[in-house]
Structures are given as structure tokens and as C-alpha cells.
C-alpha positions in Angstrom: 0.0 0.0 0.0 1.4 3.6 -0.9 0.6 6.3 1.6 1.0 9.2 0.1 1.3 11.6 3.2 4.5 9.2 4.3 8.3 9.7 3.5 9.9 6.7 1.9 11.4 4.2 4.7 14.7 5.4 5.8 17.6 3.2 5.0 19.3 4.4 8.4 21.8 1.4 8.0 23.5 2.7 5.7 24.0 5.9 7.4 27.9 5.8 7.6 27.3 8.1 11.3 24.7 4.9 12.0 27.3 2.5 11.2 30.4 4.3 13.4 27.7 4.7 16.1 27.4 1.2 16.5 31.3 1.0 16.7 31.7 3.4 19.3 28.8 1.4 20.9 30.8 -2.4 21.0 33.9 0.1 21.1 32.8 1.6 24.6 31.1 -1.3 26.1 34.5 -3.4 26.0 36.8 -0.2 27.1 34.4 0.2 30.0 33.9 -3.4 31.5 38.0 -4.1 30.7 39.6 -0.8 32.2 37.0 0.6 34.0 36.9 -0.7 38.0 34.2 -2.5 38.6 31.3 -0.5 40.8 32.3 2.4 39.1 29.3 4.5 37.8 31.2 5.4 34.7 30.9 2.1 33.3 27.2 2.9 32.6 27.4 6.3 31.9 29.8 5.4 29.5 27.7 2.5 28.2 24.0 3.9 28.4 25.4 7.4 26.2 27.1 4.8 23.5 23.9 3.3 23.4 21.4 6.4 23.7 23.7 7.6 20.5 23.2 4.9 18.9 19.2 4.1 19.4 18.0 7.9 18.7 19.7 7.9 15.5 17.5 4.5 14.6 14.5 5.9 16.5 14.7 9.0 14.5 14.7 7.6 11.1 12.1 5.4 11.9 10.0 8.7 13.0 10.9 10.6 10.0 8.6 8.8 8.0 5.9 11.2 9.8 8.0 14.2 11.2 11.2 15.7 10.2 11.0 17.8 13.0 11.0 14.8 15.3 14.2 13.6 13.3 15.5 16.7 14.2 15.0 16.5 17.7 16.0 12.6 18.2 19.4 13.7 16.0 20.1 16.4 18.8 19.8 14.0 21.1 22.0 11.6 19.9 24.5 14.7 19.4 24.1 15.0 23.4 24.5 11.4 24.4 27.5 11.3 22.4 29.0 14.6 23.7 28.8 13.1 27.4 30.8 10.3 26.0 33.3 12.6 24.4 33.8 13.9 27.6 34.4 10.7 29.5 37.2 9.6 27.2 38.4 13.3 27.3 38.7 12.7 31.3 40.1 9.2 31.0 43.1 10.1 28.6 43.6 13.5 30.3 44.2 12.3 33.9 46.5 9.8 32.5 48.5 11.2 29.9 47.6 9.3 26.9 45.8 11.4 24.5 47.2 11.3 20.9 47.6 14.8 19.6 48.5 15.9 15.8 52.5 14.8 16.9 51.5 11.3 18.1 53.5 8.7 15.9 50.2 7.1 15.7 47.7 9.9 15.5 47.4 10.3 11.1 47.4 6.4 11.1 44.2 6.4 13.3 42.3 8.8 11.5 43.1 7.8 8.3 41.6 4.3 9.5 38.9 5.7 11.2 38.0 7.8 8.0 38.0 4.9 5.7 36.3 2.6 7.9 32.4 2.6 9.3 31.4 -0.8 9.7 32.3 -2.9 13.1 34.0 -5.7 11.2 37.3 -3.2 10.6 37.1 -3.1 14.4 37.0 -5.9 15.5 40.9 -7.0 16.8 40.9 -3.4 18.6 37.6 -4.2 20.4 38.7 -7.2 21.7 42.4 -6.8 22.3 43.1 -3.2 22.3 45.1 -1.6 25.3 43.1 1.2 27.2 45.1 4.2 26.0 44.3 2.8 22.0 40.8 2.1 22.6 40.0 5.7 24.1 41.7 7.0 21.7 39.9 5.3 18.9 36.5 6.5 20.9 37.9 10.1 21.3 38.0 9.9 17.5 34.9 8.1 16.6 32.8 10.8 19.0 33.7 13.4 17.1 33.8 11.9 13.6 29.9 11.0 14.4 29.1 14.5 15.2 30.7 16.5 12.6 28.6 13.9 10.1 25.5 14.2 12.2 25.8 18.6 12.1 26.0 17.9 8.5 23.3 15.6 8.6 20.7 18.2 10.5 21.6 21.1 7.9 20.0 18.2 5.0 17.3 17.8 7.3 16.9 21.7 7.8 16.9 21.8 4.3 14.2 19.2 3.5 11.7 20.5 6.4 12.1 24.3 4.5 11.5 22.9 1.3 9.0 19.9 2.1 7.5 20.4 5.2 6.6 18.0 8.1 3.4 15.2 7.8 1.0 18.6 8.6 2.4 20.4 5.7 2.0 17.6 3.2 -1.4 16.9 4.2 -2.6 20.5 4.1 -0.8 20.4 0.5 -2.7 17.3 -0.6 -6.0 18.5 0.9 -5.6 21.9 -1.1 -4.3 19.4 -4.2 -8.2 17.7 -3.7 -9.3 20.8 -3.5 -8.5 21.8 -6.1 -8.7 19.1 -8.3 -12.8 18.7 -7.2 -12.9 22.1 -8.6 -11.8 22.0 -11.8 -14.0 18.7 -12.3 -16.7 20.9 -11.0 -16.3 23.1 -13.4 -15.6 20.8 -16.5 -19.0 19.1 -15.6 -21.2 22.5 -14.8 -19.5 23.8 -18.9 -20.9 20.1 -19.8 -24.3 20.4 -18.4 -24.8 24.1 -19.9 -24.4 22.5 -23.3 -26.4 19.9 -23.0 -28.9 22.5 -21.4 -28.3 24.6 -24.9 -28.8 21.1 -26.9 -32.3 20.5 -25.3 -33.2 23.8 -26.1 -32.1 24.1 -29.5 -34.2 20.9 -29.9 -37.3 22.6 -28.1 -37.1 25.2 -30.1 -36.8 23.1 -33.2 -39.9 21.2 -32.1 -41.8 24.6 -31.3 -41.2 25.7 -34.9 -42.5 22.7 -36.7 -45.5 22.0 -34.4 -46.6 25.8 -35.3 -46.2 25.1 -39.0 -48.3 22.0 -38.9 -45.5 19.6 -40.2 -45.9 17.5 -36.7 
């Protein structure tokens, strides 16, 4: 069945910021349970903002087949999650003196991976042998890949609610569509009717003339 008020289903698994989500997600949950002490509340700070990240971005495109502003908003949210995530790696690197800056032998190596690579296969011998200091790193990174792709993500959904509308918009356009459409078959048929209307009379007429003149 088509629904014509609805957006095509989103193909959110081929969002490459979906995909590196879901890294930073398996990415997180081993660097938290490995290095992390156990009863620390990190661990599931840590863990629940991976996964918040992770879900809005899915629960969003599911919405936007209705609301593009709801898309927005879910996006935003995953923008926050991740950001609280950002700053937990940020803390963990910084207290200990392993953050990888620009002059870090193994800094261009890392992004250029991390560039090239979205899906959680590429990841997998870091996620399950990685020391502490690669694995933060590699989140570091992967937090603020996924935003930067998610900002430019909101200015094509800025851009599609300006220029489309939300599910209210599109209705009001197709009610007006109708509208307009019942109009103009309105009017065809009221032009039809006023020439059949003229037919009968000519024919009235016709019959009028020939009655008076005794031929009928």
C-alpha cells in the first residue's frame, strides 16, 4: 500500500554516522567493562550514552517517515549522548597522559583508518584486544567523527523541512491538491451540463417551430 502523506522508509543502516555509532557502541562497552573498575558508575554512563547515541539515530529515522521535525530532535539528542561520551574519554586520557595529539606517531594512522572505515567488522581485533590508551583514543575519535557527520546531517534535514515540510504540511498540501482538483472537475461538468442544457433547447425550439407550421 502507498501512503502518500508518508516519506519513503529510511535506510538508516547505511547511514555511515549509524554504522560508526554502533562502533563506538561495541567500542565503549569493552573499554568500560575491561579498564574501568568494577562498581564504578562510569561504566554505565559510559555504556547507556554509546547506546542512547546509537538508538535515537535508529528511533529517528524510523520517525521521520511522519515528522522531520521529530528527526531533528531525536538527532540532537544523539549529538548530546555522544558529547557526554566525548567527555568521559576526554577525562580518562587526560588524567593519564595518553591522549594522541596531531605529533603522536600514531595519530594520522588512526584517522586515516577511522576515515576509511564505518562498519564494526574493521574493528574488530581493537575491540577485543586493544590496550586502554588505543581504545579511548579510537572513541575520542569516533565521538567526534559521528558529530561532525551528524551537524551535516541536520543542515540536510533543515533543508528538507524548509523545502517539504513535516506530515502537517504535506497533508494540508494534498487537501488543497483535492481541492483543487474537485474544482476544476466541478467546473468541467457544470460547462458540460450548460451545453447539454443549450442542446435541449435548441431541440425545443426546433420542435416549437414545426408544431406551429403544422408539419408534426
Amino acid at each position: 500500500m502507498k501512503f502518500i502523506f508518508l516519506k519513503p522508509e529510511p535506510n538508516w543502516e547505511g547511514l555511515y554516522f549509524y554504522q560508526k555509532s554502533v562502533v563506538l557502541y561495541l567500542l565503549t562497552y569493552a573499554f568500560a567493562k575491561r579498564y574501568l573498575h568494577r562498581g564504578d558508575r562510569t561504566i554505565d554512563q559510559m555504556v547507556q550514552a554509546a547506546r542512547s547515541g546509537k538508538q535515537n539515530i535508529v528511533e529517528g529515522s524510523a520517525d521521520s517517515m511522519t515528522s522531520t521535525r521529530m528527526e531533528l530532535e531525536l538527532v540532537n539528542v544523539a549529538r548530546a549522548s555522544l558529547k557526554e561520551l566525548r567527555e568521559d574519554y576526554e577525562d580518562y586520557l587526560d588524567t593519564r597522559h595518553l591522549r594522541w595529539t596531531k605529533d603522536h606517531p600514531r595519530y594520522t594512522a588512526m584517522m586515516e583508518f577511522t576515515r576509511k572505515n564505518n562498519k564494526a567488522e574493521a574493528y574488530k581485533k581493537i575491540v577485543d584486544e586493544g590496550t586502554d590508551e588505543e581504545m579511548a583514543n579510537l572513541g575520542l575519535t569516533l565521538t567526534h567523527q559521528v558529530d561532525r557527520m551528524m551537524i551535516g546531517y541536520l543542515h540536510h534535514l533543515e533543508k528538507k523541512f524548509v523545502e517539504d515540510g513535516g506530515l502537517k504540511e504535506r497533508m494540508t498540501a494534498a487537501r488543497l491538491g483535492r481541492r483543487q482538483t474537485q474544482n476544476q472537475e466541478i467546473t468541467a461538468l457544470k460547462a458540460r451540463v450548460a451545453e447539454l442544457e443549450a442542446e435541449v433547447n435548441k431541440w425545443r425550439t426546433w420542435y416549437a417551430e414545426q408544431k406551429k407550421a403544422g408539419k408534426l
